[in-house]
C-alpha positions as CSV (number, residue, x, y, z in Angstrom):
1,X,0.0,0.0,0.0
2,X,0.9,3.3,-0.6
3,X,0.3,6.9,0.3
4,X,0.2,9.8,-1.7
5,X,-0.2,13.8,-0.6
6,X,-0.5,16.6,-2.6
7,X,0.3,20.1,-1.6
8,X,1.1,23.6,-3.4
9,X,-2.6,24.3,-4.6
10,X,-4.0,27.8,-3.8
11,X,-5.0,30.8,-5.6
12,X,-3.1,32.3,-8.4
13,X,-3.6,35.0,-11.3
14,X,-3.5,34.0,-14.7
15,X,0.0,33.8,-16.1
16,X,1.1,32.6,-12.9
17,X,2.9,29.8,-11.8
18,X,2.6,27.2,-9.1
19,X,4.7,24.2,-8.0
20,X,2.8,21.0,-7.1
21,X,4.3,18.3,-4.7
22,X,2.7,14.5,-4.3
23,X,4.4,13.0,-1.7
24,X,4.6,9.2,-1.1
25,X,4.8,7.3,1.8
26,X,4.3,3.4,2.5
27,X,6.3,1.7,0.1
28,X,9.3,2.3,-2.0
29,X,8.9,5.1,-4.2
30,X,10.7,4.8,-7.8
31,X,10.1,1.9,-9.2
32,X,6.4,3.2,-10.0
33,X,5.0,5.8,-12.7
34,X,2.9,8.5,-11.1
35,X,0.1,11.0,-12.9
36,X,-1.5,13.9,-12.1
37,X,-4.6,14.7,-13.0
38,X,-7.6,17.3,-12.8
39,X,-11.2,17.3,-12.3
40,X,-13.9,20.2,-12.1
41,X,-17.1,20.0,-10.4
42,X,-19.6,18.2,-12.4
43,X,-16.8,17.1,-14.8
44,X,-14.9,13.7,-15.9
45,X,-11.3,13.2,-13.7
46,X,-8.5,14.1,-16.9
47,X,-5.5,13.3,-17.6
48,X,-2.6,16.4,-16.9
49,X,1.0,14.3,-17.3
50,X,2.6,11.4,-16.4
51,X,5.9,10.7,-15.7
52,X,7.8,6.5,-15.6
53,X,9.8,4.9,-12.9
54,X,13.2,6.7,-13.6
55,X,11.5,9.8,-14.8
56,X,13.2,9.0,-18.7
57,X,9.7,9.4,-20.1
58,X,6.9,11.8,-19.4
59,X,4.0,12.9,-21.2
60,X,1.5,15.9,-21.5
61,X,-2.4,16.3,-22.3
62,X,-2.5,18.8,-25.0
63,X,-4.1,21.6,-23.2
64,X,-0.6,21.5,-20.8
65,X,2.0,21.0,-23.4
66,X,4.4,23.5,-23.4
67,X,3.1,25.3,-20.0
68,X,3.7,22.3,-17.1
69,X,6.5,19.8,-16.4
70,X,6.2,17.3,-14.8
71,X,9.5,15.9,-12.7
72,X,10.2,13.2,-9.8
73,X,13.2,13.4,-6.9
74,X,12.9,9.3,-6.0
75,X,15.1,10.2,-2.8
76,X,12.2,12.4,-1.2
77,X,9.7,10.1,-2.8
78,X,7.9,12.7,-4.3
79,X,7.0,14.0,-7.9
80,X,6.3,17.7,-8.6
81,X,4.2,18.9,-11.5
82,X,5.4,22.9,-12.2
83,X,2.7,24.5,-13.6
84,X,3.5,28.0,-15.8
85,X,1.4,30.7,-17.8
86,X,-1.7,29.6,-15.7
87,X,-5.1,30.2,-17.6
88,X,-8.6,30.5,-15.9
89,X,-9.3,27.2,-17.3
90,X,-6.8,25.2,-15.3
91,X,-8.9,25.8,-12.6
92,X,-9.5,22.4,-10.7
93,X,-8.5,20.0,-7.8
94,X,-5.6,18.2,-8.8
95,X,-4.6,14.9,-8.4
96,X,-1.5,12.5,-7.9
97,X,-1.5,8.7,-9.0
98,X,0.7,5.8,-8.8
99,X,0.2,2.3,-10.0
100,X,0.7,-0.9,-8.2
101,X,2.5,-2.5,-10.7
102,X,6.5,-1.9,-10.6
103,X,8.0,-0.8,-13.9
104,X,4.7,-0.3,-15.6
105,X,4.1,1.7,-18.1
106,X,3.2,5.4,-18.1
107,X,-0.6,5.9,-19.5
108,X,-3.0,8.4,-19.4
109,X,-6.0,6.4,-18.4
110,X,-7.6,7.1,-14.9
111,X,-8.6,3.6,-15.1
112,X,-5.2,2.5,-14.9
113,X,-4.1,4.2,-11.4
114,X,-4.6,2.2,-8.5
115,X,-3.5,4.6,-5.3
116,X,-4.7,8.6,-5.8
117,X,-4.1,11.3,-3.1
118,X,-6.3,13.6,-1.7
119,X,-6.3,16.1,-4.2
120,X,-5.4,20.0,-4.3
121,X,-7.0,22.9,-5.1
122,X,-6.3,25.1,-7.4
123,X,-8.0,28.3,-8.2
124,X,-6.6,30.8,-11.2
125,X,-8.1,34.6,-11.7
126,X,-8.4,36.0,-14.8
């Protein structure tokens, strides 16, 4: 089993940035991909960016490219997500997830995460 806390949600204007932490406790750490994702109220939980075991591969929803980067330090078990040129619509509570399975694959799907934090909120003015 594993736990996962996020932290560095708050309230930001747009064009901001903001640095995301999920930090994992329980279990050894790197050998296990880790997403973040979003959800808004009333909405569908998406996918935001995913990054592998030895943080070689990562990848980005569309709507993020370019703006956030995702990055792991597997000696403080915990994966950031850094999050630049904030919009209004990246408005959400975001979410950390890490699969059960060591050395799996990094995907995209919700579906595919088996322990998620408690989420973060994050709140961008226009």
């Amino acid at each position: 089993q594993v736990q996962l806390v996020e932290s560095g949600g708050g309230l930001v204007q747009a064009g901001g940035s903001l640095r995301l932490s999920c930090a994992a406790s329980g279990r050894t750490f790197s050998p296990y991909p880790v997403g973040w994702f979003r959800q808004i109220p009333g909405k569908e939980r998406e996918f935001v960016a995913v990054i592998s075991s030895n943080g070689g591969t990562t990848y980005y929803a569309d709507s993020v490219k370019g703006r956030f980067t995702i990055s792991r330090d597997n000696a403080k078990s915990t994966v950031y997500l850094h999050m630049n040129s904030l919009k209004p619509e990246d408005t959400a509570v975001y979410y950390c997830a890490a699969k059960r399975t060591m050395w799996a694959l990094p995907t995209t799907g919700t579906n595919d995460y088996d322990y998620w934090g408690q989420g973060t909120q994050v709140n961008v003015s226009s």
